[in-house]
N, C-alpha and C positions, 0 to 999 in steps of 0.2 A: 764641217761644223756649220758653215754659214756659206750657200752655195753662191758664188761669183761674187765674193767678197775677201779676197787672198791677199788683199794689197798692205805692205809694209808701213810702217811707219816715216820713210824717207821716198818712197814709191806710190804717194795716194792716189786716186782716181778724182778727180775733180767732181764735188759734188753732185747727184742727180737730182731733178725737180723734177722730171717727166710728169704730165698729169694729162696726159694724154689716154692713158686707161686704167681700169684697175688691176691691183697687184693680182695677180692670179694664187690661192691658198693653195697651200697642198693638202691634200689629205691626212687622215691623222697619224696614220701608218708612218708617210712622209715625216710628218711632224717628228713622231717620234724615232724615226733611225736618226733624222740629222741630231737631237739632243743625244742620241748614246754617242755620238763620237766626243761631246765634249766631256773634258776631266771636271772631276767632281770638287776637284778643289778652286776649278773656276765660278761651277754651278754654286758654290756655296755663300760667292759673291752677289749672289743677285737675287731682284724683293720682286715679287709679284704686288703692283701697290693698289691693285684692285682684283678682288674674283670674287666669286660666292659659293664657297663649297659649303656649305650646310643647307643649300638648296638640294643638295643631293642627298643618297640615306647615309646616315651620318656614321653607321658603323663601316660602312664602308671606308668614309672618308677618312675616319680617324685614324683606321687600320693602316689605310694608306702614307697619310703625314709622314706616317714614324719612319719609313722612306725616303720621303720627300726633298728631293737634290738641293733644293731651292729655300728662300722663305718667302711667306705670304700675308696681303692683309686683308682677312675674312671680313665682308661686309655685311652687316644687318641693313634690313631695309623694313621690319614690320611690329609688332607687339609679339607674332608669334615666334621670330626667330632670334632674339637678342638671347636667350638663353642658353641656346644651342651655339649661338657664336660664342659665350663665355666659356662652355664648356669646351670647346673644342681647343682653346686658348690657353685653359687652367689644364687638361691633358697635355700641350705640345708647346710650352710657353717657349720654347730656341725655336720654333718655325713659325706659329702663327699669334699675328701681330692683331689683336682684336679690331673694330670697330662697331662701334652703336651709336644709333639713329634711325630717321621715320626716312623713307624714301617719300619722292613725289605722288609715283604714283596709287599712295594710298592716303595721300591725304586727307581727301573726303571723308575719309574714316574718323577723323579727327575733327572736334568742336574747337570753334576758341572760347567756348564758357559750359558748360552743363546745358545741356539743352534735349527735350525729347525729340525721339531720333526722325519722326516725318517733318517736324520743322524744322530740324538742319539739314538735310537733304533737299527741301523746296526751296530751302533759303541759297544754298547753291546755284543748284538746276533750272530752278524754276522763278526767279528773281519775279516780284509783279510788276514791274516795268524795265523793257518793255512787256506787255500783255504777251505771254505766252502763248506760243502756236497750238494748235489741236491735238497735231503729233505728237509735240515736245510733251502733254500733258499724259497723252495715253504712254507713251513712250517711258516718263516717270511713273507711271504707273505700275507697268510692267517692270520694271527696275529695282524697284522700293523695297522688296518683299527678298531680295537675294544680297539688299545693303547690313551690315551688322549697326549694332547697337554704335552709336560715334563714340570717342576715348576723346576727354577733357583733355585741352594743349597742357593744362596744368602738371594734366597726370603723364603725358607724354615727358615731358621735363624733368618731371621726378625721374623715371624709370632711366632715363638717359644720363642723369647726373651718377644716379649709384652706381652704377655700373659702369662712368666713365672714375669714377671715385675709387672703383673696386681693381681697377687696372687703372695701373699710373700710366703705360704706356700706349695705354688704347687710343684712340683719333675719332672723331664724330666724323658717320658714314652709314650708310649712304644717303646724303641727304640732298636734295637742291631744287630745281625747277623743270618744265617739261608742257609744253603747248600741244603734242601732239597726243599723247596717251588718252583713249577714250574707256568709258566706263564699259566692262561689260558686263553682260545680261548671265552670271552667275555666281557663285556663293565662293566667297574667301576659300580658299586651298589649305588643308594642314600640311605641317612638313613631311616629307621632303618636297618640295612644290615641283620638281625638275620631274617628278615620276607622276605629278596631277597636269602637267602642263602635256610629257606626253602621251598620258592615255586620251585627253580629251582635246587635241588639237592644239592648247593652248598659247599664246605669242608670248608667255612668260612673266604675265603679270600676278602671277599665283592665285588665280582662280581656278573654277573648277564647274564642271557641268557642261552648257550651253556655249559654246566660243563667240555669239553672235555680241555685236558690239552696236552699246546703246549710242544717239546722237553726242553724249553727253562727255565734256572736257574739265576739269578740274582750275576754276578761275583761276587766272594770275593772284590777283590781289589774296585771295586766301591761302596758293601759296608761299608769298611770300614771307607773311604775317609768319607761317610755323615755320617756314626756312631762319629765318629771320631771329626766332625766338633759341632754336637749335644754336646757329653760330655765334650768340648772345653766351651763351652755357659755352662752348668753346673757347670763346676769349675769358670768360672767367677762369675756367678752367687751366689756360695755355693745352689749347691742343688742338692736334691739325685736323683736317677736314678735306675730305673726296666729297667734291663734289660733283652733281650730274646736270648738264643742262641742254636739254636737247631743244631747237628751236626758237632759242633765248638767247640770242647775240648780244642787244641792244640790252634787254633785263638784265642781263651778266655782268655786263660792264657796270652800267649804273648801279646793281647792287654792290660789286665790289666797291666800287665811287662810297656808294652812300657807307658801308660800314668801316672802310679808312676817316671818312670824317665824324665819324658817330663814336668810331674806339680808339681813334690815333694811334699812340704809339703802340698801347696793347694790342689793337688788331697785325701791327706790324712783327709780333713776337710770335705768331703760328704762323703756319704755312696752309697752303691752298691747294689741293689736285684739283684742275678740273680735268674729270679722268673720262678716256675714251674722247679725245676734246675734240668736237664739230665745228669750232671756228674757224672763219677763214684766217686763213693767215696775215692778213691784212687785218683783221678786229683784235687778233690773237697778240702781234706787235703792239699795238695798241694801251691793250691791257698790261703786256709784261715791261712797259715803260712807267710808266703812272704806279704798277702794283711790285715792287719785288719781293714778296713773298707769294706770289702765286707761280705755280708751276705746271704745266701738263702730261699728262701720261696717253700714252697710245697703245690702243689692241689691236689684234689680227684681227679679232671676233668680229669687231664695229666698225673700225676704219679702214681698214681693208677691204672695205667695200666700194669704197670711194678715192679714185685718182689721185683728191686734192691732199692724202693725206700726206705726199710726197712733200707738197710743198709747204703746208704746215710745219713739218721736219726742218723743213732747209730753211725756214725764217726764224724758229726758233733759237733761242742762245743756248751753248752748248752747255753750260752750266745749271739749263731751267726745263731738261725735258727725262720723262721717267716711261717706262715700262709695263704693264700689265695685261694680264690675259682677260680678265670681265668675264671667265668664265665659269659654270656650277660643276662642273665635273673637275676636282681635284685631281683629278687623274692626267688631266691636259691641261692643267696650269704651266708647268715647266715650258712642255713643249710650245705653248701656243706665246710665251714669256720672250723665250730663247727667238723665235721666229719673229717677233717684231724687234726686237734687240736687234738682230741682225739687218730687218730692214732701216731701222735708224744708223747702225754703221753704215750701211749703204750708200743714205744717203749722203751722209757728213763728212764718208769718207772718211774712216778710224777703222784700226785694223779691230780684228776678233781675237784676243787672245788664247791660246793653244794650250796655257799653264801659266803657273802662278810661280811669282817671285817674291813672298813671305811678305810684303809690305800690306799691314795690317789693317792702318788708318788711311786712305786716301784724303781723305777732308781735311790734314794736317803736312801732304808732300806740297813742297813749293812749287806755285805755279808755274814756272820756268819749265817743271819737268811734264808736265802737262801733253805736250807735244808728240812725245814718247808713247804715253798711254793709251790702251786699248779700249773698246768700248765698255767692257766689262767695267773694267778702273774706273770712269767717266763716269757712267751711271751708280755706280756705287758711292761715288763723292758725293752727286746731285740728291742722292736716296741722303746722304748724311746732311747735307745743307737742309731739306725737306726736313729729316726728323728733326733736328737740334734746335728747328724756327732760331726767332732772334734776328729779324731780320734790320731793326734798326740802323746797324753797323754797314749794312750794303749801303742805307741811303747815307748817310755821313762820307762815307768811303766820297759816294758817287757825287755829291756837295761840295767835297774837297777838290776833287778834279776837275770841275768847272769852274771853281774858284778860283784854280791856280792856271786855270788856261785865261781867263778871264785878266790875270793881274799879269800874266807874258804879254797878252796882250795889247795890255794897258801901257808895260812896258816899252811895247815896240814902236807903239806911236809917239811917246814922247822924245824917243830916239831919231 
């Protein structure tokens, strides 16, 4: 089930941190012999808390769900695929867990007021101070003519409330921030975007045509503004949020910072993926002290590219770390789910469980038993701590206990 990971629950391996190279993938072949050895009634415990199957052709993917070992939470990231997440959601509502929302990198596409579309683009792009370069000018020029008409943040909001209104269980996603994604030099993609990306090259941004890529980055500042307005609708809402931040350590933190003081206790009532998470594990500690309702999730697809993802793992608190594949083919969700699952046992040192023992609710067994439990159970608790938010009660909990070490203290010295 999970190769060189056998060890018992009274026989663990002392954690690994290696980050000395990357995990080597296996193939998908791989991938998938090692999930047919696991029982189904194991598989049936576990959430994919990020992928994007309606990137792919959709009656594919639909056909397939109804199979589906697993459950999953289907991401939007555009204008053109929040309907195709709904649908896929309102077909398969016991596997997939919706989400809606604007991704990063199509913000540009987005106004914050009604505006015609060469003056929101230059206003981007081409800011008049400083005095724009020669390049950057011809550069926007060539660019202009493959950008769509921009969609008012107003109207983004709407679209994002009904339809988080329309599912009570649905999560704002995929939305967040991104310093690197540059604009390129072709025309928005229809669905399925995974069949436009690959006939024409594309690195996934759901364009289409030409793969050359303009100078041009999508300012902080105007992302934030529409991140900002999405997690706004969240907290009214109560509901949780995947979010993406690639390149954004320092932005990440401080935005988290800034909207625990802007929504207090209400912001502390949803929860947070920052999913596929690029932090160090040093900025990562950080945040999960200051924020407890934020939580991370790790893929094969993204982190497994990179050594450090080991030790992100083994700084992480066992109770604040989740799972998912980040991938568009529904087909290797499971597999690619199962396969970082087991590199997080790896690393923590938790066994893989082989079968199940009818206990239903994990997020309701007394911590004491804990010890006992497989990675399966572990993650399935932390998926329920994520869904259920509410997280006021940790900090209280966690107020009492320095309170009361605080007055031993106080105690000992008078002694």
């Amino acid at each position: 089930m999970c190769p060189s990971n056998g060890a018992a629950a009274g026989d663990r391996p002392s954690p690994s941190v290696s980050t000395s190279k990357p995990t080597a993938i296996p193939s998908e072949d791989v991938l998938q012999r090692e999930l047919d050895r696991v029982p189904h009634e194991v598989l049936a415990h576990v959430v994919d808390v990020h992928c994007h199957p309606t990137d792919s052709d959709f009656g594919m993917t639909s056909e397939f769900v109804k199979e589906l070992p697993i459950r999953i939470c289907a991401m939007s990231t555009r204008r053109s695929d929040q309907e195709l997440v709904a649908n896929l959601a309102r077909a398969h509502p016991e596997k997939v867990i919706p989400c809606f929302g604007y991704h990063p990198w199509f913000y540009h596409w987005i106004s914050l007021a009604p505006t015609a579309k060469e003056a929101h683009y230059r206003t981007l792009f081409l800011p008049a101070s400083p005095s724009p370069k020669p390049e950057h000018v011809s550069a926007f020029d060539r660019l202009l003519p493959y950008l769509p008409e921009p969609i008012p943040l107003s109207d983004v909001i709407e679209d994002v409330r009904a339809r988080l209104t329309a599912f009570p269980n649905a999560m704002l996603g995929e939305v967040g921030i991104d310093r690197v994604c540059r604009i390129p030099y072709s025309h928005p993609a229809d669905p399925p975007y995974a069949s436009s990306s690959s006939d024409d090259g594309d690195g996934g941004d759901g364009s289409r045509g030409s793969r050359g890529l303009s100078p041009f980055t999508i300012p902080l500042e105007h992302q934030l503004t529409i991140l900002e307005a999405q997690l706004a609708l969240a907290v009214e809402l109560k509901r949780n949020v995947s979010l993406h931040s690639v390149k954004c350590q320092q932005a990440t933190s401080e935005l988290l910072d800034r909207m625990k003081a802007h929504h207090g206790a209400a912001w502390l009532r949803i929860s947070v993926d920052l999913h596929s998470c690029g932090l160090s594990a040093q900025t990562w500690q950080q945040i999960s002290k200051r924020h407890p309702n934020v939580f991370l999730s790790l893929s094969t697809a993204i982190n497994a590219r990179s050594p450090a993802h080991t030790a992100l793992i083994a700084a992480c608190a066992p109770d604040r770390i989740l799972v998912e594949s980040d991938f568009h083919d529904v087909r290797l969700a499971a597999p690619y789910t199962w396969h970082m699952l087991c590199a997080v046992a790896a690393v923590k040192g938790w066994r893989v469980e082989d079968g199940w023992d009818g206990v239903t609710d994990a997020a309701d067994v007394p911590e004491k038993e804990e010890d006992e439990w497989g990675a399966v159970r572990r993650l399935e608790k932390n998926w329920k701590l994520f869904e259920r938010g509410g997280h006021e009660g940790r900090v209280s909990r966690k107020r009492r206990r320095v309170r009361a070490i605080e007055e031993w203290e106080a105690s000992v010295e008078d002694d």
